[in-house]
C-alpha positions as CSV (number, residue, x, y, z in Angstrom):
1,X,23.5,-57.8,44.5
2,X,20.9,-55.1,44.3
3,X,17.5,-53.7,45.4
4,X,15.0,-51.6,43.4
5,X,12.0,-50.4,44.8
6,X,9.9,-48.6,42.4
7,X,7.5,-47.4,44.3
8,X,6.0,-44.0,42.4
9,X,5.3,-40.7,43.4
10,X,1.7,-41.2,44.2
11,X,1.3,-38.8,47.3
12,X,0.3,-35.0,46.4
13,X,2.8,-32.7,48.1
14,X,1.2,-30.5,50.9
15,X,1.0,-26.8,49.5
16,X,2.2,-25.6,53.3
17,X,0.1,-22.6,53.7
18,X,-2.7,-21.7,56.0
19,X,-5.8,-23.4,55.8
20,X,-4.7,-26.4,54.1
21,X,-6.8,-28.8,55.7
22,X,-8.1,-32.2,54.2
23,X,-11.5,-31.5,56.6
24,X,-12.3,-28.7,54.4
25,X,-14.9,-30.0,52.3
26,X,-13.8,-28.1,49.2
27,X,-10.3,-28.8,49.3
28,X,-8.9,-31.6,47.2
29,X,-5.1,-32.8,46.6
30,X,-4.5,-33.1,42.5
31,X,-3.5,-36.6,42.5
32,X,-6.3,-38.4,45.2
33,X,-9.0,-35.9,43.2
34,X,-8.3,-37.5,39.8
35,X,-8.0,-40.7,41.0
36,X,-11.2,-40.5,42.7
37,X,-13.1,-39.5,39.5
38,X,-11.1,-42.3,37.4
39,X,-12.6,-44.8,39.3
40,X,-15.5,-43.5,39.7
41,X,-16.3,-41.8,43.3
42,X,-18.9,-39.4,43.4
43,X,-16.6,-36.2,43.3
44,X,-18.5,-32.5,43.7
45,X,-16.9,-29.5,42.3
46,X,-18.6,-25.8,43.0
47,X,-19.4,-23.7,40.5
48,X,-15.7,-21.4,41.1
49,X,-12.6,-23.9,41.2
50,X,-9.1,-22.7,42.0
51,X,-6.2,-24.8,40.9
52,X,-3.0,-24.2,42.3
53,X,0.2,-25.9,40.4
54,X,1.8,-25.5,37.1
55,X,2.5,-29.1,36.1
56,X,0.4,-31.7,34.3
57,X,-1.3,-33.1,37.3
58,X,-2.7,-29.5,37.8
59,X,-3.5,-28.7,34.6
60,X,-5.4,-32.1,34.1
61,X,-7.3,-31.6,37.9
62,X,-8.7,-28.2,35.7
63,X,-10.0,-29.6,32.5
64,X,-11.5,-32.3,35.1
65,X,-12.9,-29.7,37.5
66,X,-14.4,-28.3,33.8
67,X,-16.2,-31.7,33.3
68,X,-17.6,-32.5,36.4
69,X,-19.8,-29.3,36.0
70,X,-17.7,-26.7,37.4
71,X,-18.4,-22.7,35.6
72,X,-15.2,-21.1,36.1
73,X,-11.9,-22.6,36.5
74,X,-8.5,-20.9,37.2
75,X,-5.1,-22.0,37.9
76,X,-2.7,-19.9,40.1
77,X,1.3,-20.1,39.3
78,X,4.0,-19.1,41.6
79,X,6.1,-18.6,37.7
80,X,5.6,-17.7,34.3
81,X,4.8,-20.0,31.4
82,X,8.2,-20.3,31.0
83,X,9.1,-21.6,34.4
84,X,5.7,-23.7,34.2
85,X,6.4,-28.0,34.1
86,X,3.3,-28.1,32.3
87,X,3.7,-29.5,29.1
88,X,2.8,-27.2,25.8
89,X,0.0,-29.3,24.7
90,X,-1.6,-29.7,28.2
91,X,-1.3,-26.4,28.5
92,X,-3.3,-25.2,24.9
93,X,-5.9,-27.5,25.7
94,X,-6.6,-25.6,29.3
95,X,-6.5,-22.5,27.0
96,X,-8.4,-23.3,24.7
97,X,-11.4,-24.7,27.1
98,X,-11.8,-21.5,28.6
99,X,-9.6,-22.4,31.7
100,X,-7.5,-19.4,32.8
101,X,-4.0,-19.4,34.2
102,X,-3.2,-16.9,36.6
103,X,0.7,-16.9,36.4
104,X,2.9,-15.3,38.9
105,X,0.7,-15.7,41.9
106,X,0.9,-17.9,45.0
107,X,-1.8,-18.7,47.3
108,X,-0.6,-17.4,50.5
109,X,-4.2,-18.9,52.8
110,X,-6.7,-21.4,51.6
111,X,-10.1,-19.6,53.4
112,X,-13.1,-21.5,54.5
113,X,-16.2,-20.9,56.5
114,X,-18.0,-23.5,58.5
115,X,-15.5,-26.3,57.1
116,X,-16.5,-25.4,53.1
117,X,-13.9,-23.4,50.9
118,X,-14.9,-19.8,50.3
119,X,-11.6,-19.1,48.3
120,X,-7.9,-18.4,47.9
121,X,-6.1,-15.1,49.9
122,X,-3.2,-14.5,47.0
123,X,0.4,-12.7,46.6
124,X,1.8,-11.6,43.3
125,X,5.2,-12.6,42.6
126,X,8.3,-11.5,40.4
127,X,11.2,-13.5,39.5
128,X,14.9,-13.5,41.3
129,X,17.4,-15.1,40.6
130,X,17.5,-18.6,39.3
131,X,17.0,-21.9,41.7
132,X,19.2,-25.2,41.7
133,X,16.9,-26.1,39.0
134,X,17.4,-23.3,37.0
135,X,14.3,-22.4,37.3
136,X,13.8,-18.2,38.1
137,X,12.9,-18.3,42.0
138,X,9.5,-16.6,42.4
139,X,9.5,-13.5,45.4
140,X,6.7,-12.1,46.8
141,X,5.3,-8.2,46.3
142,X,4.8,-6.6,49.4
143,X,1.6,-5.3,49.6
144,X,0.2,-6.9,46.5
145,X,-2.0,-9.3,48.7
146,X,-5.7,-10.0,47.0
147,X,-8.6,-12.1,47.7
148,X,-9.9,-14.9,45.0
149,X,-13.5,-16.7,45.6
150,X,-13.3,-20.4,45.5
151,X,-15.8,-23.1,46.5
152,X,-13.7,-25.5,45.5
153,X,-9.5,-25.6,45.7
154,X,-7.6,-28.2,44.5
155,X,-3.9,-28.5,45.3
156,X,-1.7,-29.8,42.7
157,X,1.9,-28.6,43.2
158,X,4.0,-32.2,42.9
159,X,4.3,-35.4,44.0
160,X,6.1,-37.4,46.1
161,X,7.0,-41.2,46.8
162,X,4.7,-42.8,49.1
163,X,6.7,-44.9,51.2
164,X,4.2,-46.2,53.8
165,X,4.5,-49.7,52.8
166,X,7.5,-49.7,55.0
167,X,7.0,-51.0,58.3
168,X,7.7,-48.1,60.8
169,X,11.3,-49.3,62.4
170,X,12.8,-49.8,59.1
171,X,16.3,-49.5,58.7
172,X,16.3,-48.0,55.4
173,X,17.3,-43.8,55.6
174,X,15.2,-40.9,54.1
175,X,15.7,-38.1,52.7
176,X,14.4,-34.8,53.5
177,X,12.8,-35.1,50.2
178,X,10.9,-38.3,51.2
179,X,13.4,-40.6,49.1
180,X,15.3,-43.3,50.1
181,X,19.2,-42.9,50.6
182,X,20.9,-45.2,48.2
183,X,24.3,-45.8,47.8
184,X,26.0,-43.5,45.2
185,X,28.3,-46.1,43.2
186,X,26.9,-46.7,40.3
């Protein structure tokens, strides 16, 4: 016998940084802000928008941001466009609205006054060596903090599963990843 569950990966993962509050007015998770505008909730972008992520989900928060009135939109990447999950056409498309993407930086502090975004304290990054994934490892520049202005900052940097349909005693193990543990034999 056997169990799926096939839940999704409809949580935004938290960015971990300073700041990162879901009081902030301003401040928006990828995956809740596009849902919210799919269905119709009255979402308010300011006239600056900071995106951080490099996949899809960010890419398509941007364009969005862009429609919903926004001036400028920019999208901050730990990588470089190689690195980036992004996909090639998602990616023209940002391009070629005017969107720019701000590669090999990483929002160290989202900054807000009086519970409203003000904007996006940054570090450039280089590339190390590569991660399990392959991927080349971004590492910060000392000294190569700088200050972005942002009304509005929308984190999009993955997703996760959201398992809160289990009860809270359940028997079933997690990972540190949020996953369930499931018995390797195939």
């Amino acid at each position: 016998a056997a169990v799926f569950i096939a839940a999704g990966a409809q949580r935004s993962q938290r960015i971990g940084i300073p700041g990162e509050l879901e009081d902030v007015e301003d401040f928006y998770y990828g995956l809740r802000f596009l849902r919210d505008v799919k269905v119709g909730k009255q979402v308010r972008v300011g006239r600056r928008v900071a995106v951080i992520g490099g996949g899809n989900v960010a890419l398509d928060a941007a364009r969005t941001a862009l429609r919903l009135g926004a001036e400028e939109v920019n999208i901050y990447y730990r990588r470089s466009r190689s690195e980036m999950p992004g996909t090639e056409v998602e990616y023209d498309e940002v391009v070629a609205e005017g969107i720019k993407v701000n590669f090999l930086v990483s929002p160290t502090r989202i900054v807000s006054n009086n519970w409203r975004a003000t904007g996006l304290q940054c570090i450039q990054m280089r590339l190390g060596e590569p991660d399990g994934h392959g991927r080349r490892r971004p590492v910060p520049i000392s000294g190569s903090d700088f200050f972005v202005e942002a009304d509005t900052v929308i984190a999009a940097v993955g997703q996760a599963p959201d398992l809160s349909f289990l009860p809270p005693d359940s028997a079933l193990e997690r990972t540190r990843w949020e996953t369930l543990v499931v018995d390797g034999n195939k």
